[in-house]
C-alpha positions as CSV (number, residue, x, y, z in Angstrom):
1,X,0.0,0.0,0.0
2,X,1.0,3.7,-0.7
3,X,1.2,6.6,1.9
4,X,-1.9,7.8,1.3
5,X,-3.7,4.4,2.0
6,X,-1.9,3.3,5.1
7,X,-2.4,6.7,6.5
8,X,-6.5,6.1,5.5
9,X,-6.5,3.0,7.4
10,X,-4.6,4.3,10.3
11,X,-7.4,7.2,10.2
12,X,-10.2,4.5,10.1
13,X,-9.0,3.0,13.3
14,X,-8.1,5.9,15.0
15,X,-10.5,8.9,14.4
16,X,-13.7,7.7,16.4
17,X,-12.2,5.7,18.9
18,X,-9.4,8.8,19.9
19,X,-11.6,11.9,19.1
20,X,-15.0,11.2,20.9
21,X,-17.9,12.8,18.6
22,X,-15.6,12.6,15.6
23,X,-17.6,10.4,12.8
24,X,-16.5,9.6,9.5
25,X,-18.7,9.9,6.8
26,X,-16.1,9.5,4.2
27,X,-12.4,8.2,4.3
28,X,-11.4,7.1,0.7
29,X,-8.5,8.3,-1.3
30,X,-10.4,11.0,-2.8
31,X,-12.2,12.7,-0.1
32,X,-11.7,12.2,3.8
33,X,-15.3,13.3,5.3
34,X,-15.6,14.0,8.9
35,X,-18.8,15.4,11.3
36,X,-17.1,16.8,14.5
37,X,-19.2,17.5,16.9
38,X,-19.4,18.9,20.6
39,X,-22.8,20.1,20.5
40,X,-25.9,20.5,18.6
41,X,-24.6,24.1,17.7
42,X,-20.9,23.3,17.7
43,X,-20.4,21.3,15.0
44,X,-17.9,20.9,11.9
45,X,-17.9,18.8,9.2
46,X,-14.3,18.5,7.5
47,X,-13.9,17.8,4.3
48,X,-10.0,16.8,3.4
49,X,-8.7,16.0,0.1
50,X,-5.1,14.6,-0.9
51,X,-3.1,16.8,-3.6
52,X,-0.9,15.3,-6.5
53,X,2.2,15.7,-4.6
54,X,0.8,14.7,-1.3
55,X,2.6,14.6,1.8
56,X,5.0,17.3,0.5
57,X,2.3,19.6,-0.1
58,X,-0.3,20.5,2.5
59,X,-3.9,19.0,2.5
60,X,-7.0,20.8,0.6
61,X,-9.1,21.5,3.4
62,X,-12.6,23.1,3.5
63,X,-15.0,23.5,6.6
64,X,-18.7,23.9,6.6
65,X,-21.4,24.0,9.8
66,X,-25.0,24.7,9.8
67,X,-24.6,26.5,12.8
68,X,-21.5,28.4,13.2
69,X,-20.7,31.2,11.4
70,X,-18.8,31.7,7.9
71,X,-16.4,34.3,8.7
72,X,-15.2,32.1,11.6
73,X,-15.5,29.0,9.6
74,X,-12.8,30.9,7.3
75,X,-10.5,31.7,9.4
76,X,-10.3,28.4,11.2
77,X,-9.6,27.2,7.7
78,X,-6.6,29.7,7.4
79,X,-5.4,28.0,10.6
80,X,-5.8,24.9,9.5
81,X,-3.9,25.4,6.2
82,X,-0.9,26.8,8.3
83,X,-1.5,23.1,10.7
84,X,-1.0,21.3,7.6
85,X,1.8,23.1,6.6
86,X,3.6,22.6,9.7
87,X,3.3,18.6,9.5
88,X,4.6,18.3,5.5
89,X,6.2,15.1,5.0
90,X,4.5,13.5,7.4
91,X,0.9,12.3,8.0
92,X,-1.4,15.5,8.0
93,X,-5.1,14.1,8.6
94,X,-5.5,13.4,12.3
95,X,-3.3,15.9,13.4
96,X,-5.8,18.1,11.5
97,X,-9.2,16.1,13.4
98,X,-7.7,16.5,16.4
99,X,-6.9,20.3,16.1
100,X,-10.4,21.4,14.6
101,X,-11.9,19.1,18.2
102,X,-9.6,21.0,20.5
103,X,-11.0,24.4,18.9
104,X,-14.6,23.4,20.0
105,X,-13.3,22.2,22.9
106,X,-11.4,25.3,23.9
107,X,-13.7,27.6,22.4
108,X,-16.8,27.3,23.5
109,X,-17.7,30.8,22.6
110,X,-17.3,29.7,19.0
111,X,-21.5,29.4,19.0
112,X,-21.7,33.3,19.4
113,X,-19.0,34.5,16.8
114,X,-21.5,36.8,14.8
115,X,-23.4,38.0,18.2
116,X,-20.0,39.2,19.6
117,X,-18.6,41.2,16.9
118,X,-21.9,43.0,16.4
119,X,-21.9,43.8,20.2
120,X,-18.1,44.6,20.2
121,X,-19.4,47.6,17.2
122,X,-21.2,49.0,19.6
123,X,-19.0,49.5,22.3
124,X,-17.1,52.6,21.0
125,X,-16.4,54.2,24.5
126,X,-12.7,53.9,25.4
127,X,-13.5,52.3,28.5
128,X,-16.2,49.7,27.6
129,X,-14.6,46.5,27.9
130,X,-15.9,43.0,26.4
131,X,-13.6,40.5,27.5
132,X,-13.9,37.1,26.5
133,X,-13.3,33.8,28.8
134,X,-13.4,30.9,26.7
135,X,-12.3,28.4,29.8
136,X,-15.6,29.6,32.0
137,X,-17.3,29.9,28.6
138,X,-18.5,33.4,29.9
139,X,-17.7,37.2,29.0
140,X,-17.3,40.2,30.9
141,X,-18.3,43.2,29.9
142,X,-17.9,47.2,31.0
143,X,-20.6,49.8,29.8
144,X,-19.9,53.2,30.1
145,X,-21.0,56.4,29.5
146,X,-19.7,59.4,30.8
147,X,-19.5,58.8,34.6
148,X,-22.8,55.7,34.4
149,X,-21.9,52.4,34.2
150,X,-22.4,48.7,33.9
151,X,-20.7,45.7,34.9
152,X,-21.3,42.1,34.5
153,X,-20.5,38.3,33.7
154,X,-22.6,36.5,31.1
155,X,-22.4,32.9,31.3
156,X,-23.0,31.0,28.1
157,X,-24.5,27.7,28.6
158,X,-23.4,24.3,26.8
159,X,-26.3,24.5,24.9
160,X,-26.5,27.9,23.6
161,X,-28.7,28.9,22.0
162,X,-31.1,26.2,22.9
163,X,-30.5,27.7,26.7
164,X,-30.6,31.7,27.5
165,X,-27.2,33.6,28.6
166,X,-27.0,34.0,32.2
167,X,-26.3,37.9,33.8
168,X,-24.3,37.3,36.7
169,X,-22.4,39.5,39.3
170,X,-23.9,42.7,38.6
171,X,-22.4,46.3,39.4
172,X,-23.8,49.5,38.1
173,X,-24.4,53.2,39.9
174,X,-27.5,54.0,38.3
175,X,-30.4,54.3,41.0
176,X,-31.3,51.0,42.7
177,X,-34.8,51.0,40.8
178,X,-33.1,51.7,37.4
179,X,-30.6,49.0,38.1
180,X,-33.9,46.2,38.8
181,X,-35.0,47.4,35.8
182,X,-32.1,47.3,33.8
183,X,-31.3,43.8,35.0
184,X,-34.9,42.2,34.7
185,X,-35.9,43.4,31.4
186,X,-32.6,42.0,30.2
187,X,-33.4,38.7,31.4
188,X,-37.0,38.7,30.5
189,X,-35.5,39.3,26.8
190,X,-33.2,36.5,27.3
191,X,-36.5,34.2,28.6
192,X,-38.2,35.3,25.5
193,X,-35.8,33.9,23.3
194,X,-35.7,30.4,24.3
195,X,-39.2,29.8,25.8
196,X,-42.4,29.9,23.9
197,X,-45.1,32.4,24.1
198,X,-48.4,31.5,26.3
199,X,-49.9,32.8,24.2
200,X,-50.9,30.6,21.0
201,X,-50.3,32.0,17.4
202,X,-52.2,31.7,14.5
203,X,-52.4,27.7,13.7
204,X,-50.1,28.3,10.3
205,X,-47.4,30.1,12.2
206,X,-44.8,27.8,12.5
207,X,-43.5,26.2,15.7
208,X,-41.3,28.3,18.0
209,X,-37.5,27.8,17.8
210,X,-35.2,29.1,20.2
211,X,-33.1,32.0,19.1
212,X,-30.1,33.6,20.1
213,X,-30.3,35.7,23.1
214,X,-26.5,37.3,23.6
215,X,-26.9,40.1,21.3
216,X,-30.4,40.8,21.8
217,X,-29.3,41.5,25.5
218,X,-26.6,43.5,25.8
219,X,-27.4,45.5,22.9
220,X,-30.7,46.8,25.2
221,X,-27.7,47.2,28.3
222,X,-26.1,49.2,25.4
223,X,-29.0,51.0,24.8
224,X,-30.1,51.6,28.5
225,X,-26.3,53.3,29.5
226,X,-25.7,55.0,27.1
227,X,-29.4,56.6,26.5
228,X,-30.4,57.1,30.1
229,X,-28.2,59.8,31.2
230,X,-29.5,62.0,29.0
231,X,-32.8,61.3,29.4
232,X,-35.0,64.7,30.1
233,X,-38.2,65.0,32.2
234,X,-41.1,64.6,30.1
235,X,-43.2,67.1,32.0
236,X,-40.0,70.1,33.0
237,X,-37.8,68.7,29.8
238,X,-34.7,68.7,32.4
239,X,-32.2,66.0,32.6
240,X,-33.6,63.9,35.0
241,X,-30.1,62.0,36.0
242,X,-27.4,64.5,37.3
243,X,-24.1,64.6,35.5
244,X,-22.7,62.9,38.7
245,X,-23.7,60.2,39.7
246,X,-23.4,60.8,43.4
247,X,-25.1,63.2,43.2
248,X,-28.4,60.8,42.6
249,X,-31.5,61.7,45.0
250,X,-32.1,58.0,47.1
251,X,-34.9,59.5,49.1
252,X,-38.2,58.5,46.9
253,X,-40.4,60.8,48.5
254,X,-38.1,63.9,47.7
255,X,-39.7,65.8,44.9
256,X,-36.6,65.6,42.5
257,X,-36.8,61.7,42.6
258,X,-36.5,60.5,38.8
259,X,-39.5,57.9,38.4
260,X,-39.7,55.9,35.2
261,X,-42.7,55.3,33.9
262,X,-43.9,52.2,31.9
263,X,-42.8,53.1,28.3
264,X,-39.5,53.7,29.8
265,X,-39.2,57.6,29.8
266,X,-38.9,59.2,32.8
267,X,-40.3,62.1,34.8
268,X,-39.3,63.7,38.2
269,X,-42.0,62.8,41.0
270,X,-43.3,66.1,41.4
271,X,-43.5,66.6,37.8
272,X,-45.2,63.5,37.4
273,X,-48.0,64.3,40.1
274,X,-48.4,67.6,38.6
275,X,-48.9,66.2,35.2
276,X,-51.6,63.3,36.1
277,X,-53.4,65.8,38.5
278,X,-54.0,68.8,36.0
279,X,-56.6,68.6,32.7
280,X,-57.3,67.2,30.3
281,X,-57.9,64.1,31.9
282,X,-58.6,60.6,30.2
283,X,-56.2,58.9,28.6
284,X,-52.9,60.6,29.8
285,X,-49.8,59.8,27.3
286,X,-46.2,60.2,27.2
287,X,-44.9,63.6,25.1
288,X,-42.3,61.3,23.7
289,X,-43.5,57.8,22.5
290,X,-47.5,58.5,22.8
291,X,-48.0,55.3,24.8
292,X,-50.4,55.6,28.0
293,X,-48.7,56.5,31.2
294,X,-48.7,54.0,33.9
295,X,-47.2,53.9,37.3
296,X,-47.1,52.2,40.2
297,X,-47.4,55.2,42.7
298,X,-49.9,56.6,40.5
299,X,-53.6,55.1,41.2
300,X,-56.1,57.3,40.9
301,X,-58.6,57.0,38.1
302,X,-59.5,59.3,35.7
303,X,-62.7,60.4,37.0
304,X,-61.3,60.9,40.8
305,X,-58.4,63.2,39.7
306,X,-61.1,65.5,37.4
307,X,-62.9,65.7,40.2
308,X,-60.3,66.4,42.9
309,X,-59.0,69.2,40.9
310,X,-62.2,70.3,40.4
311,X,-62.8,70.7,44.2
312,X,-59.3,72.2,44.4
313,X,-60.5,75.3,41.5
314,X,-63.6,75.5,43.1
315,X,-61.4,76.3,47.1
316,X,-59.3,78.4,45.2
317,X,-62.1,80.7,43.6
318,X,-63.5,81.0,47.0
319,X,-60.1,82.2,48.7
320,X,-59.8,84.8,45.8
321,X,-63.7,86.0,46.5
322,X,-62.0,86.0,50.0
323,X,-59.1,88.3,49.8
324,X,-61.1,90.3,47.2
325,X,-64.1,91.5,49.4
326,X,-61.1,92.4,52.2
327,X,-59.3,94.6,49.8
């Protein structure tokens, strides 16, 4: 037998009994085929052919995945054409196998490749950060804007995207109530994502599928940092957030308190009384988006808030009668 063949038969032996979740498909002189998998969505199928002057010349190598994405698929090809290269003269094929199952191994970011760059593009603040750590399969990440910030861990699960992200080990200096916010509408987006609606579609929608929640995520975290400090008052159209943020009023009763309202904008606490509790009434929306204002410290119907401000015209009319007839 040649070299070509012994090293084939060597490969048939070795590939699925050394690499677990290696599976040959094809391992003939013209083609080697191989499925390596590590998951559902980290998979790679290798395709490896011999050239003329083979082993003196690297191996023809191409690399395709339903899941994972093209750009990386290319370069991990580069890569794997320089691996090649470095084993001329000698057997090239399992050295290359067990290569492309070490990168899924030690990469298990590999299933986000497309989410991170996008996310990295929006980070254009010198010091947002967006580290990756491919051996806790998680990333941490700054946000900043101005003197606001955000800081966390996600944790990508095994079976991303199948499974959510995880935000872990919060730190921010936005006020406590924007920081639940902040943190529970980003996990409610990540639920969304992989768990199906209660609500039933139309019966020729077709089935939910899970769907990548990483980007989805952080680019409303983005959104939320760098947006919120300039946020104005909808009612006085001053910044509600002070430039410093220790500088933040804790006390909720204190009229400056910034509340945030269901849409999302915000309003100081006085100027949001003063808003609901003067006309017209019925159907009170935000200046900004339209949508109907909602809050929780806000109760009072309608009706109840015409007439209390009714009442109050009606005491102040009779205080002006008041000081007129002393004048």
């Amino acid at each position: 037998m040649g070299f070509i063949e012994n090293e084939l038969e060597d490969v048939r032996k070795l590939a699925q009994q050394n690499l677990p979740g290696c599976k040959l498909v094809s391992c003939v002189k013209t083609m080697v085929r191989a499925e390596i998998k590590r998951t559902q969505f980290k998979a790679i199928i290798a395709c490896i052919q011999f050239p003329e002057k083979y082993p003196d010349l690297p191996l023809l190598i191409e690399l395709k995945s339903k899941t994972l994405s093209d750009k990386l698929l290319q370069g991990l090809t580069n890569v794997c054409e320089n691996e090649a290269k470095k084993s001329i003269g000698n057997r090239q094929v399992m050295p290359i196998l067990e290569f492309l199952q070490n990168f899924l191994i030690e990469n298990p970011l590999s299933c986000c490749y497309d989410e991170i760059n996008n996310v990295k593009k929006l980070l254009t603040d010198d010091h947002d950060e967006f580290k990756l750590k491919q051996k806790t399969s998680s990333i941490l990440a700054k946000i900043v804007f101005k003197k606001y910030f955000f800081h966390m861990k996600i944790y990508v699960p095994n079976n991303y995207p199948e499974a959510s992200i995880e935000i872990q080990n919060t730190e921010s200096n936005f006020p406590p109530a924007f920081q639940r916010h902040i943190l529970g509408q980003a996990k409610e987006i990540a639920r969304q994502c992989v768990e199906s609606p209660l609500k039933k579609g139309k019966p020729n929608d077709p089935p939910f599928k899970p769907k990548p929640s990483l980007e989805k995520c952080v680019c409303f975290l983005v959104n939320c940092v760098k947006l919120l400090p300039n946020e104005q008052c909808q009612f006085c159209k001053e910044q509600c957030l002070p430039v410093d943020p220790q500088f933040i009023e804790p006390n909720e009763e204190c009229p400056k308190h910034v509340e945030r309202i269901y849409c999302g904008h915000l309003f100081h606490k006085d100027c949001l009384f003063t808003y609901m509790k003067t006309p017209p009434f019925g159907n009170k929306r935000c200046h900004t988006c339209g949508e109907k204002i909602f809050h929780h410290k806000w109760c009072v119907s309608d009706k109840l808030a015409e007439t209390r401000w009714a009442h109050e015209q009606a005491r102040e009319r009779e205080l002006a009668e008041v000081e007129d007839f002393f004048k």
